[in-house]
Each structure stands twice: as C-alpha cells, then as structure tokens.
N, C-alpha and C positions, 0 to 999 in steps of 0.2 A: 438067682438073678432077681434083683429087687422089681419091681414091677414100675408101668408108667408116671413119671410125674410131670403134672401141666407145669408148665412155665409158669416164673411168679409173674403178676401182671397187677402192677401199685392201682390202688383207687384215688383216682384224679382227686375226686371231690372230698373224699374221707382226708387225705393225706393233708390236704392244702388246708382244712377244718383245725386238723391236728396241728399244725406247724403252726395254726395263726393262733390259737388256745398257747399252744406254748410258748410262744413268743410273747403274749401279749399278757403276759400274765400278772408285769407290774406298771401296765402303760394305764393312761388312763384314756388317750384319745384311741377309741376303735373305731373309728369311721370306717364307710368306705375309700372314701376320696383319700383314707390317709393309706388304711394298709391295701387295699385295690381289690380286695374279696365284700359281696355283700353275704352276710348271714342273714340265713330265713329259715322257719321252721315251716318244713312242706308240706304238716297238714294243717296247720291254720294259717298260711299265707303265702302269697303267690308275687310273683315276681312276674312284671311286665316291662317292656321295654317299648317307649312310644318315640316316635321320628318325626323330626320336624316340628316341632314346637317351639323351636327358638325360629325369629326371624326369618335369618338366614346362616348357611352353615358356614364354617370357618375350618377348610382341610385344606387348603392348596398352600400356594406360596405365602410366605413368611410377611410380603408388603398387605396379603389382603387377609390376614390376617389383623395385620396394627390397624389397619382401617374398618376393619367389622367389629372388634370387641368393642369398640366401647357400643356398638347398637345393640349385642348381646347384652353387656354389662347394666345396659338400661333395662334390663326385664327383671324382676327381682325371683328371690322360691319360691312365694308365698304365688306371685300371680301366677308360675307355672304349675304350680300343683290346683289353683282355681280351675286354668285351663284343661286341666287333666280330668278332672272332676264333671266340667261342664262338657266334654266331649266322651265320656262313658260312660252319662245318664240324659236321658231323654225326657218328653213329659209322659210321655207313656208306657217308658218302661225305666222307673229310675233304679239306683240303685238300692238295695236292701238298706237299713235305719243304722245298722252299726256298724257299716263298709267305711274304714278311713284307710287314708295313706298312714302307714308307719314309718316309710323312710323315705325318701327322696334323694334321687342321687344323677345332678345333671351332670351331661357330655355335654360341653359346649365345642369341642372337635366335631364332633359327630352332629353337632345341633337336635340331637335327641336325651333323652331321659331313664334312667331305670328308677321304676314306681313301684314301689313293695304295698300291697295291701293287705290289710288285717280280714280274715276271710268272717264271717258273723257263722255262728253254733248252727244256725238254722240251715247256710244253703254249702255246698260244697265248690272245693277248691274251680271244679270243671264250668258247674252253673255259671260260677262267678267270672271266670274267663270267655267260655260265652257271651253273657250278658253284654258286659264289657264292650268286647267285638263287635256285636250287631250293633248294640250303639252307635259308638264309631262308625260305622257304617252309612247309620241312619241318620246321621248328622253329618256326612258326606254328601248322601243325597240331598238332603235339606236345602245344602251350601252350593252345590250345585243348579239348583232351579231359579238362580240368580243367574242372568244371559251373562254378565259378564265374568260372575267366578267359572263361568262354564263353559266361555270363549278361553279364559286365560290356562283354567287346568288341561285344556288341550293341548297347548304348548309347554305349560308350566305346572306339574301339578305334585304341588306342596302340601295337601292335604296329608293331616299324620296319620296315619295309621300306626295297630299295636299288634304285637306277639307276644308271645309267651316265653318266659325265657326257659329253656330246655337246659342250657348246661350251669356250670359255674361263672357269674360273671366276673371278669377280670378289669377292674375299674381302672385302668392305666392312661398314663399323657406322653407314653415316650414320644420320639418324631417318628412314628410312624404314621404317614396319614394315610387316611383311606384311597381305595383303589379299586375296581372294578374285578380285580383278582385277588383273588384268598388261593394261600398256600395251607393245606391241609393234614395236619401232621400226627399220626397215629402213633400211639400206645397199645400196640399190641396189637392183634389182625387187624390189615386193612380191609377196607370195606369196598364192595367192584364198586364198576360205572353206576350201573344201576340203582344201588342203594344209594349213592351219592346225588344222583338227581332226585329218587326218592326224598330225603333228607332236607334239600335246599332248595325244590320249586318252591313253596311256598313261598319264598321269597320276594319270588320274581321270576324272570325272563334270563335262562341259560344258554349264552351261548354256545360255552364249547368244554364238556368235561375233559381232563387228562389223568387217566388213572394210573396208579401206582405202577411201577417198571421196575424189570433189575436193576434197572442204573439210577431210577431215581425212587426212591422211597417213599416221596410225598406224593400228594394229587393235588392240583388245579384246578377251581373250578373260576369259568371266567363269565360274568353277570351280563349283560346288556345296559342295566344303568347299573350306578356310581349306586345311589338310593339302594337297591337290594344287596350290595356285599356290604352295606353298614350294618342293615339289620339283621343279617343273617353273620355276619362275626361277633356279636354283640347279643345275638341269642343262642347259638349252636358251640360257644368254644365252652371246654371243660365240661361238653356233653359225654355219658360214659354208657355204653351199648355195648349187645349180647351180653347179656349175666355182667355188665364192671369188665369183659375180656378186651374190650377194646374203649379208647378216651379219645377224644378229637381236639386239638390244639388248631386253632384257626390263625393266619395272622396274614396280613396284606403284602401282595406283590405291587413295590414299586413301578409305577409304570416308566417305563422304556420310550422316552418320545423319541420322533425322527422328526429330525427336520431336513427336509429335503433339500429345503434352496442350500443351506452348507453343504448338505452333502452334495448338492450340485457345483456348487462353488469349488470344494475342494476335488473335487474328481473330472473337473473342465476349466482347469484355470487360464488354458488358453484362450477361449471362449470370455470367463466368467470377469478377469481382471480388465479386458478394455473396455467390457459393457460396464464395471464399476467406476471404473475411471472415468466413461463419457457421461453416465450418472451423474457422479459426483461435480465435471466440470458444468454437466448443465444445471445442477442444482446451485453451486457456484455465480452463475451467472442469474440465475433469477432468484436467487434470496438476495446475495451483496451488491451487483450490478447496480439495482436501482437506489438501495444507501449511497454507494459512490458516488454517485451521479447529481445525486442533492447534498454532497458534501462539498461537491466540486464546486456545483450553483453557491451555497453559501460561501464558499470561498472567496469568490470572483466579486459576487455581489453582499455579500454580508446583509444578508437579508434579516436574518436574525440575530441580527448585534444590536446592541444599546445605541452603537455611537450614531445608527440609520436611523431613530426613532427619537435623538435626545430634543427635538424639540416637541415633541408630542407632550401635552400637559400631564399625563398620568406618568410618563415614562421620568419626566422631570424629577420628580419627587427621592427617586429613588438614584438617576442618572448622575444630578449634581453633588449632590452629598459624595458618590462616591469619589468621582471626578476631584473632588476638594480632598478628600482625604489621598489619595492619589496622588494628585500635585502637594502637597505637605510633607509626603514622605520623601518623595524624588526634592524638594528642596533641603531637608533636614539631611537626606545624604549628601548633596551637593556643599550644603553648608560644611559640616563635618569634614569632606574629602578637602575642601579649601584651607580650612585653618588646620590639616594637618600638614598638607602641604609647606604653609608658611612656617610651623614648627621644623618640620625636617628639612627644609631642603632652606629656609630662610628667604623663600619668593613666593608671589601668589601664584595662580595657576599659568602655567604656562602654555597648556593648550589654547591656541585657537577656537574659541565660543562663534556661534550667530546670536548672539543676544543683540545683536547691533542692527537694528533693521536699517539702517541706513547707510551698512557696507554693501549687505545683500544687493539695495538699490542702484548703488555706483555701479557693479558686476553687469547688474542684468540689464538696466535700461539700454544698454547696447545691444541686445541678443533679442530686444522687443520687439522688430520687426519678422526673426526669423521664429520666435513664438508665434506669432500670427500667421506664418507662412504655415506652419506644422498644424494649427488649428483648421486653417481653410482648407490644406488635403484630406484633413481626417471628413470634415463635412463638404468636403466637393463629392466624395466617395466612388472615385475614378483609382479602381488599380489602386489603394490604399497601402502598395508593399514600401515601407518609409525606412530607408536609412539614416541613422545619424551618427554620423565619424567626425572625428577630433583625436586629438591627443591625451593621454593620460593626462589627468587633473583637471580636464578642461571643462569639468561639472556638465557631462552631459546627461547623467542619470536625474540629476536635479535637476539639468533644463525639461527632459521632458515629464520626468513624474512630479516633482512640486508644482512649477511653474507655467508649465502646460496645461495637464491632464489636471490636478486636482485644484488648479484655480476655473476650472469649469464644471458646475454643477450640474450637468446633463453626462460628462464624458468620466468623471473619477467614480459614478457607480459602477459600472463593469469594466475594472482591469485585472489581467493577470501581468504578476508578476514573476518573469524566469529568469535567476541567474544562472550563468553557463559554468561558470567558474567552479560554484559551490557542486556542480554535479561533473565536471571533469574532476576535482580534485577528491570524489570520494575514495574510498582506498578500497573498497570489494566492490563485488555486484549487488551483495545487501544492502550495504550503506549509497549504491549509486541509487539503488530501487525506492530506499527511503526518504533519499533527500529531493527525490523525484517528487515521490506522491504525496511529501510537505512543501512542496510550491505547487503543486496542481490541486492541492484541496483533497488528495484520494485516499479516502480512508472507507474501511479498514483496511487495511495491508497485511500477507502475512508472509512474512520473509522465508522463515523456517521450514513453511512447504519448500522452498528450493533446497536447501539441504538433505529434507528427507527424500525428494522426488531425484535428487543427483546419486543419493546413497541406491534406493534402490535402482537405478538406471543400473548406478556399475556393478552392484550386485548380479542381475539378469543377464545382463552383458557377458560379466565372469561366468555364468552357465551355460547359457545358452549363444554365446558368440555373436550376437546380435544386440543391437540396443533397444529397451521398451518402450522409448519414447513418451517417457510421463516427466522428464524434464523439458524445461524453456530455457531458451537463452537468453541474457538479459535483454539482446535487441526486441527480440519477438514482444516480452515481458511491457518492456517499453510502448514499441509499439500497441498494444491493447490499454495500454495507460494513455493513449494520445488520446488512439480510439473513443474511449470514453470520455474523455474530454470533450472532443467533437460534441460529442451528443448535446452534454451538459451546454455548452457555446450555441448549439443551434435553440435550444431549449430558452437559454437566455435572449437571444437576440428576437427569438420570433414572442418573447413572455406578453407585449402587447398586441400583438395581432387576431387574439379574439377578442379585445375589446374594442378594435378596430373594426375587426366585423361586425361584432353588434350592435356596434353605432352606424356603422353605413347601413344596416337592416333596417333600422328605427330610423333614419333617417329618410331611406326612400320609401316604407312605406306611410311616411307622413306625409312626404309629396302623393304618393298615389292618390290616398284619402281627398286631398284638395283639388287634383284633378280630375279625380272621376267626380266628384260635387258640382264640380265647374262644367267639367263635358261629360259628353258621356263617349267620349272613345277611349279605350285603354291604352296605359302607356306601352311604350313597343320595345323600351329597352326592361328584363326583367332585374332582378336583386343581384342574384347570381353572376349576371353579365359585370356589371356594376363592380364589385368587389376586385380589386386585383389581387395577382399569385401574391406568395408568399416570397416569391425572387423578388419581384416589383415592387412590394412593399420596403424593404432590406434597403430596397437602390433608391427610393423617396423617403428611407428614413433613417439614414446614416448612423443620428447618435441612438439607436435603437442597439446596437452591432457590438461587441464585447470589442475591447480593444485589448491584446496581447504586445504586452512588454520582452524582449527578448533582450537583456543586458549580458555585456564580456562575450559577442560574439566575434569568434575569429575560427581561422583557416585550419588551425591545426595547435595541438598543445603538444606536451610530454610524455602525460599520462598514459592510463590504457583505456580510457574513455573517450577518445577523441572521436569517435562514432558520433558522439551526441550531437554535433555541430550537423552534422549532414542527416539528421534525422529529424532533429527541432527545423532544418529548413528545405525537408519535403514535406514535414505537416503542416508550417505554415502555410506553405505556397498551396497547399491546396485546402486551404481554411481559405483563402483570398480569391483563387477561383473557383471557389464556388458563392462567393460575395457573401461569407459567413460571420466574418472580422475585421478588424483594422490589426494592424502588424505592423512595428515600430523597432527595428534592431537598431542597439548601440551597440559599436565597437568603436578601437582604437586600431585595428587590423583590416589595413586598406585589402589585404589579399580572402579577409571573409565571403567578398564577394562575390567569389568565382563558387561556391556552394549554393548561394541564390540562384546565381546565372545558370546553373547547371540543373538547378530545379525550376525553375521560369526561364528557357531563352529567349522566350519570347517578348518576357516584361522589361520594361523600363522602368529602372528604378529611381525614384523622388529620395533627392541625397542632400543633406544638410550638412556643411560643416563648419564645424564652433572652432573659431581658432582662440588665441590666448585672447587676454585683454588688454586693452588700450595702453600708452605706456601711463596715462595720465588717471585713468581708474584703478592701476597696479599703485601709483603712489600716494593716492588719497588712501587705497584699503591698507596698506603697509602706515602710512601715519596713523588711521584712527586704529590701530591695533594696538602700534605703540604708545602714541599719544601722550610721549614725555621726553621733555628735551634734554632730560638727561643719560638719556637712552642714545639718543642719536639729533644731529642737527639737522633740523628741516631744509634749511638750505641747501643744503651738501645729499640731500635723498635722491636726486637725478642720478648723481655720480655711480648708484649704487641700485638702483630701479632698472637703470639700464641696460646691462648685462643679463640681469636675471630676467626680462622680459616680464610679461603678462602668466607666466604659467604658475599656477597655485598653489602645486604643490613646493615650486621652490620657492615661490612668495613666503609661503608659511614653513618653509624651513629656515630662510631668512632671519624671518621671525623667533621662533626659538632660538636661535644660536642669538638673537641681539637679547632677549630675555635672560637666558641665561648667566650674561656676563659676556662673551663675548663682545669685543668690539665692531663694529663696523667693517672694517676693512678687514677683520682676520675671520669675518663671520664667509664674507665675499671668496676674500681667496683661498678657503677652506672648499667652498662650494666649488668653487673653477681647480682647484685641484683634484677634488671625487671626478669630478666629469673628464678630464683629462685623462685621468688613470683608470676610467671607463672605457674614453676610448682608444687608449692603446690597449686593453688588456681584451676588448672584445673586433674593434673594428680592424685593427691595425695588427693584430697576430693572425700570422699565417697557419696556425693551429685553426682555429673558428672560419678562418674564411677558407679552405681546402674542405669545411665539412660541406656535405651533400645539402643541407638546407640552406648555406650561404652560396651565394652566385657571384661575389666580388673579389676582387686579391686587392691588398692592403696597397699595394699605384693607384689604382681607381678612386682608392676611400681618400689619399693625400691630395690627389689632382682636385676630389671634391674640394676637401678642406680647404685646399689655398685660394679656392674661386670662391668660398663663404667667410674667409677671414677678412677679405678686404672688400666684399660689397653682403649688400643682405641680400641678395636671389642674382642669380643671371639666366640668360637665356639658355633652351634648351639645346640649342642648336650651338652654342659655345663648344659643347663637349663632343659633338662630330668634327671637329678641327684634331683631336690629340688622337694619336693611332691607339689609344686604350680602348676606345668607345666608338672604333667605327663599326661596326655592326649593329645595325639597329635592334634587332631582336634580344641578343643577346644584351644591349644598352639598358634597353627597357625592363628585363626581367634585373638585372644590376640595383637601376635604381630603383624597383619594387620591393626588391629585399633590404634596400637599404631606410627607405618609407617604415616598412610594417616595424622596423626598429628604432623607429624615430626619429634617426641621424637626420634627415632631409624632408621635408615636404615638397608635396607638388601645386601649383596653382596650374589649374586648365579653362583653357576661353573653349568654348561649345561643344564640352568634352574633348578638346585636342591637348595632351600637353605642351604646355607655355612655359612658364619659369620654374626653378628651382631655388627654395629659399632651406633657410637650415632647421630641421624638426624641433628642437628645442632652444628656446635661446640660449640656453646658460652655453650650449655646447660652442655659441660662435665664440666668448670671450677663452672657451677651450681650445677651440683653433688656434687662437689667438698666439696661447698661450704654449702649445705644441709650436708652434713653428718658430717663434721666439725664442725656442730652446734649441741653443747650438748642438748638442746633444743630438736631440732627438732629428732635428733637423737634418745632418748628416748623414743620420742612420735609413731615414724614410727616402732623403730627396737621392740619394744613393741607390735604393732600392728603386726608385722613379723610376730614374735614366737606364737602369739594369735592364728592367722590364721594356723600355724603350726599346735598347738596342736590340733584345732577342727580338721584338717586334720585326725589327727592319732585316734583323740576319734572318730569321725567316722566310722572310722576303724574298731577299738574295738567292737564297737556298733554293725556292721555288725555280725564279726565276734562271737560276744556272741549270737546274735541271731542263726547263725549256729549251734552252741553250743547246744541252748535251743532245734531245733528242733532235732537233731542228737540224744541228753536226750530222745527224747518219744518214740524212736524206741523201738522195743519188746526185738530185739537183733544188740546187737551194737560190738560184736566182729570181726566183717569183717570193720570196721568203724573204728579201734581202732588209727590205723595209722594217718588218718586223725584227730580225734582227739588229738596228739599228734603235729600233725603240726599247727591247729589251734590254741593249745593253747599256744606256741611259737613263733607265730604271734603277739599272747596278749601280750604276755612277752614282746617280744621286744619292741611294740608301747607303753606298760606303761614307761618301759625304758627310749622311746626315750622322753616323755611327760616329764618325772622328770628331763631330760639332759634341755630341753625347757622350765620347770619354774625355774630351776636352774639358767640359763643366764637370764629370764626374773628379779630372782633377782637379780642377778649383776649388769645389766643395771640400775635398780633403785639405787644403792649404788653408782652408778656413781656421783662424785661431779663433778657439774658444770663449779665450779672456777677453779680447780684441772689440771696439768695435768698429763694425760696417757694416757695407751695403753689398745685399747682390738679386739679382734679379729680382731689384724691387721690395726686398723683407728685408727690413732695417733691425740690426743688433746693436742692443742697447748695455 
C-alpha cells in the first residue's frame, strides 16, 4: 500500500507570477492597470495600499458616478503620489533619503491607491512600514486639532489611512462595487471563525462573521463601514497561509436592499392603492389647480396679450409691425382667393362681406335702443340673469358681443365666451372634455387619464366584482371644470378690491391726521368699519363683475350631451346668486327657459327679443349689396323684399341666387318652393308630428296656416272658436312646439299671450303658396274636416253613453231636463258632422284645372 499523499494545493501567488511571465512575453505594455497583477520584489519593496486620497469615492450607482469623475479626473498622478509622500513623512521623522515610489497604481472605484515603494539597503521592508504608519498617523492627529476638521471627522472621517498589502493584488474595474460584505473563498483548508477575525480586525469594526458550512463552502465576513471591506479586499485577496496550504479569494457581496414602502405597497394593495390614488388626486389639485386657474383668468381677461397693452409705447414698437405684417398676409390671401374666383367660376366673390359700414348701420340703428336696454341691466346690476331670443339669423350673437359688450370699454375686458353647440356636438367624452376646457381657458387637461382610469376600473371590477372608483364621469369631470371656474371669476371680479381697500385706508387716515390737528377728540367711526364686504362692493361696482356669454342655448338637442344645457344653467344660476357675474343667454329655443326656471324659480328673467328688420332696412341692405341695375331693378325690389321679410339669412341667400345668375323671380320662387317642401315634409307629415317631441297633428299646423296666409298675426283667442284647439293646456303646449321650430311666433302684452304672427316670413308666401295648390289643398283641407268630425263623433259617443246610463235609472223624472240637453248636444254635433262631409264633398268636386272660389281661397 502506497503510503499518504497531501492533496495538490496551487500557489495562488507563484502560479498567477507564472501565467502573467508567460503570457506576457511578447507584450510590451505590463502594467498593472493593464494585466491587473502588481509585481514587486518582497525584499526590496513593499506594496501599500492608502484609502481615500481621491476626493471623494465613486462605487454606487452609475448616475454618481458620471457626476464625480470628472472631480476625480481633476486630480492628476503626479499630485497623488505628492500626497502620498507628504502624508508618510513628517518633520520629525521623515522618510529615509532614497525611499521613492516605484509604481503608482490608482483605484479611482475604490477612491484609494496601491503605492509600491523602493525599500533603501540601509532600513528594512518592516522599519519601513512602520515608519510609514505612525506618520500617517501623526498627521492625523495634526489635522485633527483644527476644531473644525475635528467636528466634521466625527461625522465624516475621510482621513487615509494605510496597510500593507498581504496578498496578491488583483488590480481589476469589473462591475463589482464595493460592499460592506466580502465573500471569502478558499483554496484549500478553510480557516474557523476565529482566525477569520483574527485576519480582518485590523481593518475595522466586524459585525458578524459566517463561517464555512456543508452547504456553503465560503465564509462571510460583514464590516460595519463601507471604508474597512475596501481595504481589507484590496489588502488580504491572493493572501496564501499555513505553509501556501491554504489561498484567500476575496470578492464583494452585493448588497440586497429592501425597500419596505414596495413591499408595503405590494403586500396591502387594499390599503396602499386609494391612499395613492388620494395622493396623487391631492397632489393633482395643488400643483395644476392653481396653473388652471390663471389660465382661466388669462383667458377671460387676456391679461397677458399684446392686444391689452397695444397702446402702451414700448409695446407699440413691437405690436404694430406685427399687426401690419398680419393684416398683409390676410389681404394678400383675400386678394388671391378673389381673382381666383373670377378665374373659375367667371364672378367676383359672392359671399356676403361687412366691408360696408354703412349696411352694418341701416341693421343696427333700429336695435339702438334695445343695446341701451342690455347696457343699463348689466349696470343696474339687479338679478343680471339676461335672456336674448330671436330667430335664427336675426344676429343676436352680434348684437350682443360686437355691439354691446365690446363697444364698451369697461365691460369687453372680462367676458367668457360659451358655445353650447360646439359642446353638444362633440362626439366622445374626450372630445366633450376638450372643447370644454378650450372655451373655459382650462389648461392643462389630460384626457388619457380617463381611458387609463376606465381600463383599470373594469379591470378590478373583472376581479374583484366590485368597481375602484378611480374613474369620473364626464358630468362629475364637468362639474370640477366649472368649479374652477368659479374661482377664477371670483378672482377676477374682486382683482380690484384691495386697491380699493387701500385707498379707503389712505384715505381716512388722512382725514384722521386733519382731525385730531384740528380737535382733539378722536374719530368714532374706525378704518375697518368704513371699508365695506366684498358682496357690497360687487353690488356698487357692477362693471367690476365678469360677464358670461352663454350662446346656442336651448331645451334639448339629439346628441348624447344634452346634459350640458342643464348644467351650464345650475352654474350660472348660482354665479348670479351669489352676485358673482353678469349672465347673458342667446338662443332661438323659446322652450330653453324652463331649464332657468327650474334652476331660479324664483327669478325673473330680463328677456330681449330681436325680431327681423324693417321691411325698409331689408331693402336698402339688399340694394347696397347688389348695387347694379343690371342685376335687378330697383324699382321692382319691394315686389321681392316683401315676402322674404327682414330675416338675413334669406336676405343673403336672396342674394347669392341673384349673384350668381339667377334671375329675380326664379331666385324668389326657388326660395318659397324649399320652404313649402319644408313644411310639408316636416310640419304637415303625420310621421314627425305622432313623434313624442312633436305635440301637433298636421289639422292644427293647416288651420294655423290659413289664419297666416291671409293676415300677418291674429288674435290668440281666434283659435278657441275651432274644436282642434279647445283645451287650453294642451293649445299652449301646440303652439310651443310649434314656436321653438319657427313656424309661428308669439307677441305677449304683460307676459300674457296676445297675438300670433308667422316665425319666418318667407313661410307666409309658403302658405300662400300650399293652399294655392289644388293638390295639396284637397289633400290637407280633407284631412281638416276628417279630424273635425272625429271631433264631434267623439262627442256623440260620449254623450250617448250618458244617455245609455241615465236609461237604467229606476226613475229618471228628476233627470228629464238633462236629457233633453243631452239630446240637443246629439242634434247639434250630428248637424254639424253632415255641414263637414257636405264641404268634405265639395272639396272633392273641386276641378284642378278649373278656376274658383271657396271658402274664401281663390284659384287661379
């Protein structure tokens, strides 16, 4: 039996010597920095390792890293090797005469250094290391008896310190950065606890050794500071103990952070998601709230535009110029767009211009008075809630924002402007949100939170059966966009009332001053008293008070935004009681009202309405548009003025059709033919008038017609004679729906309805024109008398069932009377039933071709 043999066991330090000789045998750079071994010969020179000599170190994250090199980069070799020098000799004990550095080899990872020195014949490797040391040392103390280096190294202490380097150093830059833990990895017997603290005090302060296991092979040793496992991986690796039997491999344990609040987060997300949620909406509210809020202000007020400051001389310089180049381009296209115009189509423009100030004039000097009406409410400032209704076309948006509001320079600095339209017609809830908060001034907005806040709802929902509630609905959404409004509005209206306070301050103590000079008793009313609220002031200073625009209100649309209307009129209504604004709706939707009245019933509403124009202002603005008699004959303009009435928009369709070539009379009874087939196709079809939103059948709309073809209004009380219209309530809701559609207007004396005239003119010579036609004539006045007689057979009907019961009584002699009037009811309504297919057959005997007369409507 062959006898024991030890285990081979490599020498660390021989082997790595060996590999780098043969490797490097035809290189010529042997650094260390390049092959990561330093070579030294152990009896003339000694290898130290000094810490902290750079600034500051650079082993953490990658960002503070970019940000410390270059303060490293600023230190050059030369001055760290001075530093080396001057911190390992003293004056009293310096170093021996022929002690140099021979090599220099910085860690800027580690913010320390390995310092090879040449050891001098005279003292030995050990002296020299000594010496060294206590130096170091003694220039520690030195630097210390400065109060302040000696205050900070108590918190902070940077001073270098050196060791010896004990093993092979391994000069490497992988990403390994330092770490308070060294994993310790042996070559041959492991070494106990004991020898391992042995080993590494020096260093420092040890926490907690873990020595070698069957299950794990390495050992742990975990430092107290960062500072001792640098210099002690940096001095102790490719150390080789007991006889070369054992080699030490040092290398850093990653540290392992925790972060609690995550893990709190993901281990309490019942808990952790609505506290993020109510985080994030209050941080919401007080980063972007107050941007909104002065987006709104410049909105309303345009505090910060050019166009508020163009007379200010500095502002000029820059204001006009641009203003000129501005107006230049906008004519240079207007030019352009005209002569192409005349190229292609071989006319100039056909659109309807205001270049004419002196049409503008004709229009409006009629409406001068009820400008002044609209002015003196907004500064009476009683209840400021202002309707203004009219008819499509009838420029009520221009009456009141041109010719109102911005021909008064106290009252066109703060308006908002709301179309209802452009936000009923958006087609999502994002696009409602946005066209919202581009007429309110509200920026930023961020739409996309609703998508991601609707995703995760149904996500949660899908799990947990329940919804998270981190979505809004658009109303909610809404409402917090008024909300901020508000603010912005109070903001504004009260923007002068501390300079009003500080005038009244300065004011009465200037009276003080002259009175106590004059007497000597003090005044009895103080500052304070003096000053009135912030309501008081609002109600004494009207044009102070933002005035809100509310155009295209009405009752109800198509959309799926119809909410808006009843929500822009609970926040008005309560922007007015609280005497915060002036509030100004336009519509053409006499039935908008009942959304006010339902948010104020209390209020009385100040109601303006613009009807058409004169018939004598319609024919001046129709000549100066044409203003060529080859167009049309001025003489003959009444003929043709007159049907089309005062309404503008058919003024100016008039107009195009005589521009374009049409003639006069074909341009006319083009027009009274659209409206004719208007209104059979919408008033007069039993389809539209059976829907739920219409309250009329097509007898009611002809009975109108025929009382509007032969006078221009009649009384209201005309229409309780025909048994279509005896029910008041039912009458009234008739002609409301027949109003908000324009067919009819109403005129009212002291808010009571009075007459009935026809909504648009052009529709009277439609009338006209409907019953003139044997045709349709036939077909409607047929349907009349139809509707008539169920009238009266109804009647009947009732009444014979009276009849039948009155029949079963025991004794019907005390009844006899009533029977009698009952059956004279009968009489009559059979009567009138036989008078009503009697004309039902006349009407059929009507020839077509033929003409004549009957009941008054002559066929021609």
């Amino acid at each position: 039996m062959s006898g024991y043999q030890r285990p081979f066991i490599r020498n660390y330090a021989s082997d790595v010597e060996d590999l780098k000789k043969e490797a490097d045998r035809l290189e010529t750079d042997k650094s260390a920095s390049t092959t990561g071994v330093l070579d030294y010969e152990k009896q003339s020179e000694v290898v130290l390792y000094f810490d902290h000599i750079y600034p500051m170190p650079i082993s953490g994250l990658s960002l503070k890293r970019k940000f410390l090199s270059p303060i490293q980069n600023r230190v050059t070799t030369d001055d760290l090797k001075q530093k080396v020098l001057d911190l390992s000799s003293t004056d009293s004990n310096p170093l021996p005469e022929n002690t140099k550095i021979s090599e220099f080899v910085p860690l800027k990872r580690d913010a320390g250094a390995f310092v090879k020195f040449e050891v001098p014949p005279e003292t030995t490797c050990k002296e020299l290391i000594n010496q060294i040391v206590s130096n170091l040392e003694e220039n520690e103390v030195q630097h210390n008896k400065n109060i302040f280096n000696y205050v900070k190294n108590l918190f902070w202490n940077k001073f270098p310190k050196c060791y010896q380097v004990k093993g092979t150093p391994w000069i490497e830059d992988l990403r390994r950065y330092p770490s308070p833990k060294l994993k310790v990895i042996f070559e041959g017997d492991p070494l106990t606890e004991e020898e391992l603290y042995l080993l590494f005090r020096r260093y420092g302060l040890i926490v907690d050794i873990i020595p070698v296991s069957s299950s794990n092979p390495t050992a742990t040793i975990i430092f107290k500071y960062l500072r001792s496992a640098v210099c002690a991986k940096n001095c102790i690796t490719g150390i080789s103990l007991n006889s070369s039997m054992t080699t030490l491999h040092l290398q850093y344990i990653p540290i392992e952070r925790v972060n609690y609040l995550m893990d709190f987060i993901v281990n309490h997300q019942k808990i952790t998601i609505p506290a993020i949620v109510a985080l994030l909406a209050t941080l919401a509210v007080l980063i972007f709230d107050p941007i909104r809020q002065l987006f709104i202000e410049q909105h309303i007020t345009h505090k910060y535009s050019l166009e508020t400051y163009k007379d200010n001389r500095y502002v000029k310089v820059v204001y006009y110029p641009y203003r000129s180049l501005v107006q230049w381009l906008n004519n240079s296209y207007d030019y352009i767009d005209e002569k192409l115009n005349q190229v292609y189509e071989g006319k100039g423009d056909l659109e309807v211009t205001s270049e004419d100030s002196e049409n503008i004039n004709i229009l409006w000097n009629e409406r001068f008075e009820k400008i002044k009406q609209l002015k003196l409410w907004i500064y009476e400032n009683i209840n400021t809630f202002i309707v203004v209704k009219g008819p499509k076309g009838s420029g009520k948006e221009e009456f009141v924002l041109d010719h109102t509001l911005n021909n008064d320079e106290k009252l066109k600095r703060k308006v908002l402007y709301i179309d209802c339209d452009a936000l009923v017609k958006a087609r999502s809830d994002n696009g409602l949100i946005k066209t919202t908060a581009r007429q309110l001034g509200y920026f930023p907005v961020f739409t996309w939170t609703n998508s991601i806040s609707q995703f995760v709802d149904l996500g949660v929902q899908g799990l947990t059966g329940q919804k998270s509630g981190l979505s809004e609905s658009k109303e909610t959404q809404l409402k917090n966009m008024f909300s901020l409004t508000t603010q912005a509005l109070r903001n504004i209206a009260l923007s002068d009332y501390e300079d009003y306070r500080n005038d009244t301050i300065k004011q009465q103590k200037r009276r003080t001053r002259k009175t106590e000079n004059n007497t000597d008793e003090k005044p009895s009313i103080s500052v304070e008293e003096e000053i009135i609220k912030e309501e008081d002031y609002l109600q004494q200073h009207p044009e102070a008070k933002p005035i809100i625009v509310v155009n295209n209100f009405q009752r109800k649309s198509d959309g799926n935004n119809d909410m808006i209307y009843k929500l822009i009129a609970e926040w008005t209504s309560s922007l007015v009681q609280s005497n915060m604004s002036h509030v100004i709706f336009i519509t053409h939707d006499v039935g908008s009202v009942q959304h006010l009245t339902d948010s104020l019933p209390n209020q009385v509403f100040k109601t303006i309405s613009l009807s058409d124009a004169s018939q004598r202002s319609a024919k001046q603005y129709v000549w100066n548009q044409l203003n060529d008699p080859s167009l049309m004959n001025p003489d003959s303009l009444d003929k043709y003025i007159e049907p089309l009435g005062g309404r503008m928009l058919d003024l100016q369709a008039f107009i195009r059709r005589i521009k374009s070539g049409e003639s006069a009379n074909d341009a006319l009874s083009e027009m009274v033919n659209q409206a004719s087939e208007q209104i059979t196709t919408f008033f007069l079809n039993n389809t539209v008038a059976n829907e739920s939103d219409s309250n009329w059948n097509t007898a009611q709309v002809w009975a109108i017609m025929k009382f509007l073809s032969e006078n221009d209004s009649f009384e209201y009380n005309e229409l309780s004679k025909i048994s279509l219209f005896k029910s008041s309530n039912e009458t009234l809701a008739t002609l409301a729906a027949l109003e908000k559609h324009d067919l009819i207007s109403f005129t009212r004396e002291k808010g009571v309805l009075s007459r009935i005239s026809t909504g648009r003119p052009l529709y009277k010579a439609a009338f006209k024109e409907l019953i003139n036609d044997r045709k349709v004539y036939k077909l409607y006045e047929t349907d009349y008398y139809n509707n008539l007689i169920t009238i009266e057979s109804t009647k009947i009907f009732k009444l014979e069932d009276e009849i039948n019961k009155i029949s079963r009584l025991s004794d019907i002699k005390y009844l006899k009377n009533r029977l009698e009037y009952v059956s004279s009811k009968i009489n009559t309504a059979t009567e009138t039933i036989m008078k009503y297919e009697e004309k039902i057959k006349e009407i059929g005997k009507l020839n077509e071709k033929s003409s004549s007369s009957f009941l008054g409507i002559k066929f021609n």
